[in-house]
C-alpha positions as CSV (number, residue, x, y, z in Angstrom):
1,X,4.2,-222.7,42.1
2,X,6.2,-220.9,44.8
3,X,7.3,-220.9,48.2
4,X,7.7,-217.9,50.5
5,X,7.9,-216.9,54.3
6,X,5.5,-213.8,54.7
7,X,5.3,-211.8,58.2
8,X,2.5,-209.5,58.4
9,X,4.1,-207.1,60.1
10,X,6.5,-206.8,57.5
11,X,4.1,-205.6,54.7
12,X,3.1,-202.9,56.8
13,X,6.7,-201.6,57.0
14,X,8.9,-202.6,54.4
15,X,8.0,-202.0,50.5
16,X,8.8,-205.5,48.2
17,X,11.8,-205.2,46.1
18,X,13.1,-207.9,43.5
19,X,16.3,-209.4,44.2
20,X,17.7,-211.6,42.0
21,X,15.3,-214.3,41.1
22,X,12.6,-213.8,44.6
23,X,11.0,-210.5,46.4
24,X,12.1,-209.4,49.4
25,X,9.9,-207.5,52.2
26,X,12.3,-206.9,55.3
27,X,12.9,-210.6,56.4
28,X,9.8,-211.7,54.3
29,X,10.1,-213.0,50.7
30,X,8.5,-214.7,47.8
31,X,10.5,-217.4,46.2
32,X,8.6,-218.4,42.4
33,X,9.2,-221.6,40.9
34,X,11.8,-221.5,38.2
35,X,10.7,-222.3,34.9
36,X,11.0,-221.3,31.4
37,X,6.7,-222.5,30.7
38,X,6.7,-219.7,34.2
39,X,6.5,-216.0,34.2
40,X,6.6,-214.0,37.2
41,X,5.5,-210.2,37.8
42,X,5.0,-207.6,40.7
43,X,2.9,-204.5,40.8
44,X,2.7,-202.0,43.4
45,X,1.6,-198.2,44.9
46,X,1.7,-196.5,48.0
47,X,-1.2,-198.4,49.4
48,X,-1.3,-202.3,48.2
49,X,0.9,-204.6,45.6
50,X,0.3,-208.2,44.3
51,X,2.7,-210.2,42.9
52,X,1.5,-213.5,40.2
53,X,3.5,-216.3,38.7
54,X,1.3,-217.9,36.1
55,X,1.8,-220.6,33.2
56,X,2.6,-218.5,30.1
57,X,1.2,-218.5,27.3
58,X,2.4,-219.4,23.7
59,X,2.5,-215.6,22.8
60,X,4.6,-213.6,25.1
61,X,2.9,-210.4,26.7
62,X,4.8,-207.3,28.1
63,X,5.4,-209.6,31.4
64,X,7.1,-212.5,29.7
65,X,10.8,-211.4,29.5
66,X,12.4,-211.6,32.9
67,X,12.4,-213.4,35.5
68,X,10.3,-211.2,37.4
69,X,9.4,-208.2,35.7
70,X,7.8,-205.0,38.1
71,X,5.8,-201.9,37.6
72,X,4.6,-199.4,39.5
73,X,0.4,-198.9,38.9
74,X,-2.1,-196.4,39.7
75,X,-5.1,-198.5,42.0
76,X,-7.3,-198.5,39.0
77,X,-4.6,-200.0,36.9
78,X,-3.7,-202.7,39.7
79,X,-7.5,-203.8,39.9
80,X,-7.4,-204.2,36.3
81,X,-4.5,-206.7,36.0
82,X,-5.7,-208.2,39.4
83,X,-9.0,-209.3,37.3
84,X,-7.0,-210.1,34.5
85,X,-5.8,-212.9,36.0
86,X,-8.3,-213.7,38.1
87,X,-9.8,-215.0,34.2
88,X,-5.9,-215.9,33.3
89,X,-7.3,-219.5,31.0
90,X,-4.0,-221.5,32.4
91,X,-2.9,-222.1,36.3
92,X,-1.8,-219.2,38.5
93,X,-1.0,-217.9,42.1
94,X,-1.9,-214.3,43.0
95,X,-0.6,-212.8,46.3
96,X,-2.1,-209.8,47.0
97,X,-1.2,-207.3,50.3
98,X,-2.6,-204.0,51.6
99,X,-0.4,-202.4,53.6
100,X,-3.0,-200.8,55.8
101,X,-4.5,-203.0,58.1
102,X,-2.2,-205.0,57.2
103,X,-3.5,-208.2,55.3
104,X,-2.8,-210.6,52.8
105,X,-4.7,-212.7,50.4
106,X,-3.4,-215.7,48.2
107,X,-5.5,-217.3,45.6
108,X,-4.9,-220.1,43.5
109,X,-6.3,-221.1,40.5
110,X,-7.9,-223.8,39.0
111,X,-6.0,-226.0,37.2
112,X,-3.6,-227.5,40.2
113,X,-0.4,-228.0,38.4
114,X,2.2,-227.0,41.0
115,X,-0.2,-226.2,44.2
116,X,0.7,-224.7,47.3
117,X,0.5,-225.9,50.7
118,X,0.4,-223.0,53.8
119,X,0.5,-222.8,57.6
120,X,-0.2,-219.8,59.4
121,X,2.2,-219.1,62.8
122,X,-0.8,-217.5,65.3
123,X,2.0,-216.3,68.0
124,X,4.0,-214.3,64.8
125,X,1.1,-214.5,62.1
126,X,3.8,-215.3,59.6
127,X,2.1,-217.6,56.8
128,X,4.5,-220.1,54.8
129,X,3.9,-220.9,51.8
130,X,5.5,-224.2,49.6
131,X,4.8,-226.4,47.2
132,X,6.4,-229.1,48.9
133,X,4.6,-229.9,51.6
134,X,7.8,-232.3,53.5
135,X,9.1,-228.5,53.5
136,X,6.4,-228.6,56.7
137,X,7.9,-231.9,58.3
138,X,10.7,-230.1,59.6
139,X,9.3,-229.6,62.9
140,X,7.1,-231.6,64.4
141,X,3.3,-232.1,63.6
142,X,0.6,-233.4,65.5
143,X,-1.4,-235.7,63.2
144,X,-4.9,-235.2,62.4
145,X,-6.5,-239.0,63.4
146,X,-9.9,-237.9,61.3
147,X,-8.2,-237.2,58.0
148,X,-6.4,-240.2,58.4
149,X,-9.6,-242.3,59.4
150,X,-10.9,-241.3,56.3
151,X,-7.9,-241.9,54.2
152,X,-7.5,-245.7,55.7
153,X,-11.2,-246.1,54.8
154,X,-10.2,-246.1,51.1
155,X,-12.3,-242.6,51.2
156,X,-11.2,-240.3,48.2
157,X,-11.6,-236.7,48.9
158,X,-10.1,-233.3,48.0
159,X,-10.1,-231.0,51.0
160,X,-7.2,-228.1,52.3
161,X,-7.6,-230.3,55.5
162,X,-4.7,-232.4,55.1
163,X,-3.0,-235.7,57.6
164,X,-1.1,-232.5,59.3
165,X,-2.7,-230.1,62.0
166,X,-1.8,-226.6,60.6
167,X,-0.8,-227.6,57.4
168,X,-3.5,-227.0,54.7
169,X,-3.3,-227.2,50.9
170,X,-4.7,-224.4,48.8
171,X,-6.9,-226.2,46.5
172,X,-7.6,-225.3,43.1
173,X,-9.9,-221.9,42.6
174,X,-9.4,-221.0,46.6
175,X,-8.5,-218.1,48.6
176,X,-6.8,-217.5,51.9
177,X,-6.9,-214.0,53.7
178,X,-4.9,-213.4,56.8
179,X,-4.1,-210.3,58.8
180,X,-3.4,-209.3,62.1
181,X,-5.7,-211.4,64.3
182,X,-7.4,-213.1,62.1
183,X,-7.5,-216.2,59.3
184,X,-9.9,-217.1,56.5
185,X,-9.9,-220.0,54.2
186,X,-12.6,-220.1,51.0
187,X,-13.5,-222.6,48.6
188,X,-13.5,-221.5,45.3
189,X,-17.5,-221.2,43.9
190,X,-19.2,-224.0,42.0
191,X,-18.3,-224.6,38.3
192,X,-20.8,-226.7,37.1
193,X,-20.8,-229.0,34.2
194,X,-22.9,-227.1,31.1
195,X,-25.9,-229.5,30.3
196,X,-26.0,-231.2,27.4
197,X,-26.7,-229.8,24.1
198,X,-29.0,-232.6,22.8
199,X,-29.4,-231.6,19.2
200,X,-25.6,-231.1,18.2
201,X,-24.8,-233.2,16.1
202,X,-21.6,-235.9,16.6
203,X,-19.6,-234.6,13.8
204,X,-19.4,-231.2,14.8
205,X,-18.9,-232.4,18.1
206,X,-16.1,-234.1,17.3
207,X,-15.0,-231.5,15.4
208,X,-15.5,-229.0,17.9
209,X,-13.4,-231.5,20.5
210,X,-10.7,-231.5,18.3
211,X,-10.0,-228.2,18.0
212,X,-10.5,-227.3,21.5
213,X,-7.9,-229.9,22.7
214,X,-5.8,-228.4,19.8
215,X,-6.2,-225.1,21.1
216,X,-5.5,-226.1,24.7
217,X,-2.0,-227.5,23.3
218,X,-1.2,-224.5,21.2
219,X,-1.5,-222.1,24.1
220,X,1.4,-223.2,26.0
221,X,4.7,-222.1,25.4
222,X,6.1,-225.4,23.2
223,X,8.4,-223.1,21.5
224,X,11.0,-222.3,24.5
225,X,10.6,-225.7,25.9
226,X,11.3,-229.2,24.9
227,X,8.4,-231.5,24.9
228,X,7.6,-235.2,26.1
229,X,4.3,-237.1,26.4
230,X,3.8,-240.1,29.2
231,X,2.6,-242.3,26.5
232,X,1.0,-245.5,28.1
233,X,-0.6,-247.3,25.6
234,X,-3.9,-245.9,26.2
235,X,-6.8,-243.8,24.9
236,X,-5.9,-240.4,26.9
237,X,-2.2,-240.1,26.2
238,X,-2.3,-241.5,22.8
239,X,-5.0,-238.8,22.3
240,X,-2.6,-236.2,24.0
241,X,0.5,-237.6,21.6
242,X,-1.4,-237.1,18.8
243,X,-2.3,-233.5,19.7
244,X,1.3,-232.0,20.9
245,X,2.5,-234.0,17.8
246,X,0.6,-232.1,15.6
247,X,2.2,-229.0,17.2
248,X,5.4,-229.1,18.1
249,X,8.5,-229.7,15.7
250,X,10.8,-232.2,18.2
251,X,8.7,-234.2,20.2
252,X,9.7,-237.1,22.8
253,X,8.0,-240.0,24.2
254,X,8.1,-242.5,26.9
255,X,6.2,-245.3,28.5
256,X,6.1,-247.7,31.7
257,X,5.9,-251.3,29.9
258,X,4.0,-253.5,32.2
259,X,4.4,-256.7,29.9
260,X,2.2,-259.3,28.2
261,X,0.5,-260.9,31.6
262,X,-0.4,-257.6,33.0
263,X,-0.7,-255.9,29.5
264,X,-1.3,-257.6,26.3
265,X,-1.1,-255.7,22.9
266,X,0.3,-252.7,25.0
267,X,3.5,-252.7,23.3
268,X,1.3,-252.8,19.3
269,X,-0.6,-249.9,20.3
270,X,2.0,-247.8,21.3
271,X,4.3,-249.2,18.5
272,X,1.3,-247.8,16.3
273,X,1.0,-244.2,17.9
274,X,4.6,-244.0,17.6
275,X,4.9,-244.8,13.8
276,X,2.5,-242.0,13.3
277,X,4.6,-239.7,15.4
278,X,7.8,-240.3,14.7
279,X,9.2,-239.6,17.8
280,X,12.3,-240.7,20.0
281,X,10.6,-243.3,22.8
282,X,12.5,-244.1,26.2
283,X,10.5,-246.6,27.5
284,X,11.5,-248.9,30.1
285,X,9.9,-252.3,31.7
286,X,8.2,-252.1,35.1
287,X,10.2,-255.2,36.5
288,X,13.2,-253.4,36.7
289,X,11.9,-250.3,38.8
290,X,9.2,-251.9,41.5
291,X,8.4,-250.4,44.1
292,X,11.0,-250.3,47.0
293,X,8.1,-250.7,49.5
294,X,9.9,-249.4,53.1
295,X,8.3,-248.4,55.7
296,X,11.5,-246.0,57.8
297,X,12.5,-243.7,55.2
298,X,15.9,-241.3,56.1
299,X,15.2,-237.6,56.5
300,X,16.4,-236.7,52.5
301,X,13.8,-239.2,51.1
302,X,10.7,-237.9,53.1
303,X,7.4,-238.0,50.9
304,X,3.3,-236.7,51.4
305,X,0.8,-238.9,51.8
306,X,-0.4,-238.3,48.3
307,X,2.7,-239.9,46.9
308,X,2.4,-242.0,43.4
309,X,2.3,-245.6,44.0
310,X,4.9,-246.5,41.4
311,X,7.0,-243.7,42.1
312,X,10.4,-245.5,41.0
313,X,9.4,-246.4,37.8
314,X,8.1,-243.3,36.8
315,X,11.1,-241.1,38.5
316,X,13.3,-243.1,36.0
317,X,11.1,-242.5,33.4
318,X,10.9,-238.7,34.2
319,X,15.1,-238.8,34.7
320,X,15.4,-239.5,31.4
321,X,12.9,-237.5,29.9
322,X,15.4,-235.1,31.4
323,X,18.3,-236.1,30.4
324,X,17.1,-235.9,27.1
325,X,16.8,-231.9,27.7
326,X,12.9,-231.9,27.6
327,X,10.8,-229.5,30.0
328,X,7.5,-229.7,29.4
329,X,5.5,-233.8,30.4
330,X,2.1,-234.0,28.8
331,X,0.3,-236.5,30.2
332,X,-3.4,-238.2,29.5
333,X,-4.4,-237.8,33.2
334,X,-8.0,-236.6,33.6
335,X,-9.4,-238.8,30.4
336,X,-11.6,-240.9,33.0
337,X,-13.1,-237.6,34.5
338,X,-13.2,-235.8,31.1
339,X,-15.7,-238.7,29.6
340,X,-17.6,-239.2,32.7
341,X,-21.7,-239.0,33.1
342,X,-23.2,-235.9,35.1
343,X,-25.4,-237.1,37.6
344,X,-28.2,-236.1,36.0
345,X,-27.4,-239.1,33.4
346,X,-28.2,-242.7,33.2
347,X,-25.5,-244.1,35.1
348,X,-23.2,-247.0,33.1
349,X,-23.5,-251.0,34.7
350,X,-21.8,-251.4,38.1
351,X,-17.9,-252.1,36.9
352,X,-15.7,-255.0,37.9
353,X,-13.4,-252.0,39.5
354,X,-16.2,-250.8,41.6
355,X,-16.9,-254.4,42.9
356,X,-13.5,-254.2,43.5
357,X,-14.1,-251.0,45.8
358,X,-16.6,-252.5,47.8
359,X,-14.2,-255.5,48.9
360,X,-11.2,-253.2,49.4
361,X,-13.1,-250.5,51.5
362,X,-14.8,-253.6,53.0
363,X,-10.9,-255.2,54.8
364,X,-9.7,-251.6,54.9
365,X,-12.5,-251.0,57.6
366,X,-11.5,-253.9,59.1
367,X,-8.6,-253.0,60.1
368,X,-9.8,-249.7,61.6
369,X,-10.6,-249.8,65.9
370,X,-13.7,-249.1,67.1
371,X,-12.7,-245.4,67.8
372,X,-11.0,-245.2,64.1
373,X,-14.1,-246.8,62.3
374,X,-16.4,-244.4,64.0
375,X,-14.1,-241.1,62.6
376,X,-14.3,-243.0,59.4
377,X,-18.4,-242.9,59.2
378,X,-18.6,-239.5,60.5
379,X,-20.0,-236.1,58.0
380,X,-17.9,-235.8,55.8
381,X,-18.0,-231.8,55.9
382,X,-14.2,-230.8,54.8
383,X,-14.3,-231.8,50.9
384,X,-13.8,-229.1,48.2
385,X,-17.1,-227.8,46.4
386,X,-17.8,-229.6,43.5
387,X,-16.8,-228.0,40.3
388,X,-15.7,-228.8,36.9
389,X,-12.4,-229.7,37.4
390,X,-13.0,-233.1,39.1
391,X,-11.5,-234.1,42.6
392,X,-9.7,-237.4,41.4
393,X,-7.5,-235.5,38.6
394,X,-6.5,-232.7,40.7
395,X,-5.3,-235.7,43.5
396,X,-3.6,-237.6,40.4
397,X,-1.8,-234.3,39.2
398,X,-0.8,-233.7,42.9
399,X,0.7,-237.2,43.2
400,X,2.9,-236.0,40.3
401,X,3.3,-232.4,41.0
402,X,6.6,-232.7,43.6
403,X,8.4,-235.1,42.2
404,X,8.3,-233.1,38.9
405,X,9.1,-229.9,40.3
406,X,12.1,-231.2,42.1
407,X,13.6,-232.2,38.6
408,X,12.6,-229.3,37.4
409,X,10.3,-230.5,34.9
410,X,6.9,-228.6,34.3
411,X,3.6,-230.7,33.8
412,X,0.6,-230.3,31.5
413,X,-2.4,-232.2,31.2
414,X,-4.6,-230.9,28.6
415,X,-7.1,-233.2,29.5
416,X,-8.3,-231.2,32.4
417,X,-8.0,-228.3,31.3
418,X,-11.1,-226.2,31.6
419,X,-11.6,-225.2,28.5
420,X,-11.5,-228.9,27.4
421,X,-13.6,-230.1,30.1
422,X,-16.8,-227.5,29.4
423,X,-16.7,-228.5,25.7
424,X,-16.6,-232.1,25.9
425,X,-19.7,-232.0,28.9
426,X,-21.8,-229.9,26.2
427,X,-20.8,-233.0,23.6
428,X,-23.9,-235.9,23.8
429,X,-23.9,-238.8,26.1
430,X,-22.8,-241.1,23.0
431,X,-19.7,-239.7,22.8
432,X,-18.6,-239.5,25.9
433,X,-20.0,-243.1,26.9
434,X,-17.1,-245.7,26.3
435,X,-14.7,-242.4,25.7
436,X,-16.2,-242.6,22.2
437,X,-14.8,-239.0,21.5
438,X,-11.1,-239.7,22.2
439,X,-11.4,-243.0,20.2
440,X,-13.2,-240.9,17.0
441,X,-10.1,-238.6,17.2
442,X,-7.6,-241.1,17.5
443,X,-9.3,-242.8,14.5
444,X,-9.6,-239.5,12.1
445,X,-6.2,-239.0,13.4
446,X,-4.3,-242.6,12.8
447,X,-6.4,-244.0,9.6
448,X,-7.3,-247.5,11.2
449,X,-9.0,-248.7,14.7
450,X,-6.1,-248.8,17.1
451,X,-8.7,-249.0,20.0
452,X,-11.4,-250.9,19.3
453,X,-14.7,-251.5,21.6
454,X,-14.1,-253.4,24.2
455,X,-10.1,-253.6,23.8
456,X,-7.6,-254.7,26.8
457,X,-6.3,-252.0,28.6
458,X,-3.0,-251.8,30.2
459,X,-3.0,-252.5,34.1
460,X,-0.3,-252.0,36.9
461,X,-2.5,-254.7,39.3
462,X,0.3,-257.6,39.1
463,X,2.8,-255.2,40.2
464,X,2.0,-254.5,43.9
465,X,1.3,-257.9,44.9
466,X,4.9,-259.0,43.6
467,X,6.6,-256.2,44.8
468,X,5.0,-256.4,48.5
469,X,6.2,-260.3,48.0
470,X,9.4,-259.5,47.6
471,X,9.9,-257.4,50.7
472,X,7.8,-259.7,52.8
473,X,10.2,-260.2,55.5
474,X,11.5,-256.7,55.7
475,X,7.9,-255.3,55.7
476,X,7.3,-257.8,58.5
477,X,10.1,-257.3,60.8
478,X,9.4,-253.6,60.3
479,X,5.4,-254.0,61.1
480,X,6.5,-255.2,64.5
481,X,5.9,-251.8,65.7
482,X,3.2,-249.9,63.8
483,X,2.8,-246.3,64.6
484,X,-1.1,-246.1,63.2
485,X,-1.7,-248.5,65.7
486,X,0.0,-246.5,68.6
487,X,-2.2,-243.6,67.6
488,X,-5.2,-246.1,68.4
489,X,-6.2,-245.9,65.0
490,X,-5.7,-249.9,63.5
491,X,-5.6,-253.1,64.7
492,X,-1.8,-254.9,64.4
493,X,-3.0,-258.1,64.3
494,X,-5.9,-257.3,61.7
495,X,-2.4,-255.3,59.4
496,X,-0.5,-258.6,59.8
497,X,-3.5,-261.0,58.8
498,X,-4.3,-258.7,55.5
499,X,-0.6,-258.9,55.2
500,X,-0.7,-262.5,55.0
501,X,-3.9,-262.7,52.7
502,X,-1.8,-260.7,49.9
503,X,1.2,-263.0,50.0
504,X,-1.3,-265.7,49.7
505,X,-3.5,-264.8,47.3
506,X,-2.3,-261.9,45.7
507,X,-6.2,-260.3,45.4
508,X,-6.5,-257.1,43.9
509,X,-8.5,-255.6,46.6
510,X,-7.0,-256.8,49.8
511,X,-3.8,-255.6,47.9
512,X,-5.3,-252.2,47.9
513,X,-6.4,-251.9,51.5
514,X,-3.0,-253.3,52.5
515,X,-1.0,-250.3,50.2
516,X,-3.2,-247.8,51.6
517,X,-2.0,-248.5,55.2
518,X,1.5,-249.1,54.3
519,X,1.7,-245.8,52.4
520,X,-0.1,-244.3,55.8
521,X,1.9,-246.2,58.1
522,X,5.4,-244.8,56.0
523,X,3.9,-241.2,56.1
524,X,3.3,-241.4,60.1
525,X,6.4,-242.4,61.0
526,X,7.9,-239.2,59.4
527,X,6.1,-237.5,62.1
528,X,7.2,-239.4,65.1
């Protein structure tokens, strides 16, 4: 949600002052994001200041009408908008220095929209902060062979520790503190999920759902900003479409088509949702934007390692989303997490995906050296706390977050929102089993079944195989040196022989393990 360059020394000395559209303190400043759905504010004494951007909220508060708006507070007053948003209910970043000691503090919160990534200079104790972490690739960084051993392993984990030594994210709910000697990094505490209230019953829990996600929608600023839902096809963002529908007058919509073999009936059900909208669509067919699989990308096109796997087609999507002069993408990611069993809940069958797991984690392993395979199966002690806010949407909305943010387009996704997420883990296990909840809404909603039981849902698993197919020969004669396997991490000759398996048989899973190394291997070679 911002970047900024922040010396210690400097907030000892120099007072911040706004200039323009960033704060200045001597040679430090604080850069916010730039957004209309953004509002920025800094207040300060003698003794300490803190400066937040936050999401805004519908109604505008005494903060909301410039770009940076600044008071001076007595200490009393500055700890009581400090815990104001500390309990702000959308996302924010809080910087907060004392100018004795001196020391800072930055704390996120816990929605992850736009999150930060920081690195702290020991020899000058300057902390950077950025949202775009390829802001960090511009000198070089030593790679951490652990984090990577995990990541190659098909392991999915949320953790400030990050592919880069130094370079940490600031996870949803955490704080950093650093002053003159020293640094500290804390996990936000445990959110639970509420347990089940066992005698509501399902109408009013629908009801109840309904009006929560309605709420969620209603409190962001749709009024300023022009609106437009990733509309797959699916249960989540048709439920989202439906909801931002409801509450905005001009609404736009677009979708990745993936066609009949990979997809059938995906076109009807969106055709559906969109009748009852009455919305502009852009959609556009996934054969015309695969992914340009290359492994030696030029300095300008640099990405994390957390990058979207089918970046092209949904940059094109997003460009004209833009074009169209929205602001504001709604999407239905975090409708998995949002209908998923606590632990403390029967579990459902074992899945054809998570069969699918085992065989891809299975050749991904095999691919790993000794040495590699043995970081792999080590503790795995760096993973955020659990919490409410599950791991695999905030590393969905990060995959999103920078390529957004570069075109300037802000991102919501009411389905993990908080407030969502505690109300649909009080709802009972029936509703949530199946996503039963968002397919009662989208029936009260729409008047006839457009999801039934047991209906086909879209897939993007055709597109990899045929889009590593198609660059065969470059991805070959580029695999002829392989920098994971210079760091002693994987085998060559095991990369080549999944590489063969894929072009031969095009299986899901061995396509999986192969995309995770090649999406390693491109990320490495930025660092060489």
């Amino acid at each position: 949600m911002l970047k900024a360059t922040l010396r210690i020394g400097d907030l000892e000395t120099f007072d911040p002052a706004v200039r323009d559209c960033s704060i200045a303190i001597g040679e430090s400043y604080i850069r916010p994001f730039q957004h209309k759905s953004l509002e920025s504010f800094l207040l300060k004494n003698s003794d300490q200041w803190f400066f937040v951007i936050r999401e805004r909220q519908r109604v505008a508060d005494e903060f909301g009408t410039h770009p940076i708006a600044t008071a001076n507070a007595a200490a009393d007053q500055l700890r009581q908008h400090y815990q104001q948003c500390m309990h702000w209910p959308l996302d924010f970043v809080v910087i907060e220095a004392a100018r004795r000691g001196p020391r800072l503090r930055v704390r996120a919160g816990h929605i992850g929209s736009l999150p930060i990534y920081f690195h702290v200079e020991e020899r000058t104790r300057t902390v950077t902060l950025s949202w775009d972490f390829v802001d960090f690739l511009s000198t070089s960084r030593a790679l951490d062979r652990e984090i990577m051993a995990h990541h190659l392993s098909m392991r999915t984990f949320y953790s400030a520790r990050q592919p880069c030594v130094g370079v940490n994210l600031l996870t949803a709910g955490a704080t950093l503190y650093v002053d003159r000697s020293e640094t500290f990094f804390e996990y936000g505490s445990l959110n639970p999920f509420t347990d089940e209230l066992s005698g509501r019953e399902q109408g009013n829990g629908l009801l109840e759902f309904a009006d929560t996600l309605q709420e969620v929608v209603l409190s962001r600023p749709t009024g300023i900003c022009a609106s437009a839902v990733v509309l797959s096809g699916g249960m989540d963002s048709a439920s989202v479409a439906i909801a931002v529908g409801k509450s905005v007058k001009t609404l736009r919509c677009g979708g990745i088509l993936l066609g009949d073999g990979s997809s059938p009936r995906q076109s009807d059900r969106r055709a559906r949702i969109l009748s009852a909208l009455n919305c502009r669509d852009h959609s556009l067919e996934m054969h015309t934007h695969m992914p340009a699989i290359d492994l030696n990308l030029v300095p300008e096109q640099r990405l994390p390692l957390t990058s979207e796997y089918y970046l092209e087609a949904f940059e094109a999507l997003w460009d004209r989303f833009r074009a169209d002069g929205c602001e504001i993408i709604w999407s239905g990611i975090g409708g998995d997490e949002l209908c998923a069993c606590s632990t403390i809940e029967e579990e459902a069958p074992r899945s054809s995906s998570s069969r699918h797991l085992k065989i891809a984690v299975e050749l991904a392993e095999g691919l790993l050296t000794k040495r590699a395979l043995d970081a792999a199966h080590s503790s795995f002690l760096f993973s955020a706390p659990l919490s409410a806010t599950v791991s695999t949407f905030l590393l969905a909305s990060l995959c999103h977050a920078r390529p957004l943010a570069k075109r300037g387009l802000w991102p919501v996704r009411p389905l993990g929102d908080p407030r969502l997420i505690n109300t649909a883990a009080r709802l009972p296990l029936a509703l949530r089993a199946g996503k039963e909840i968002l397919r009662s809404y989208l029936r009260n909603r729409l008047g006839c079944d457009v999801f039934p039981p047991g209906y086909v849902k879209e897939t993007f698993a055709l597109v990899l195989p045929k889009a590593i197919a198609a660059r065969a020969d470059t991805i070959s004669s580029q695999l002829s040196s392989c920098a994971l396997a210079d760091f002693g991490l994987v085998s060559r000759e095991s990369v080549m022989a999944l590489l063969n398996r894929v072009l031969t048989t095009h299986e899901f899973s061995a396509t999986s393990a192969l995309v995770r190394f090649l999406w390693a291997e491109r990320f490495v070679r930025q660092l060489c």
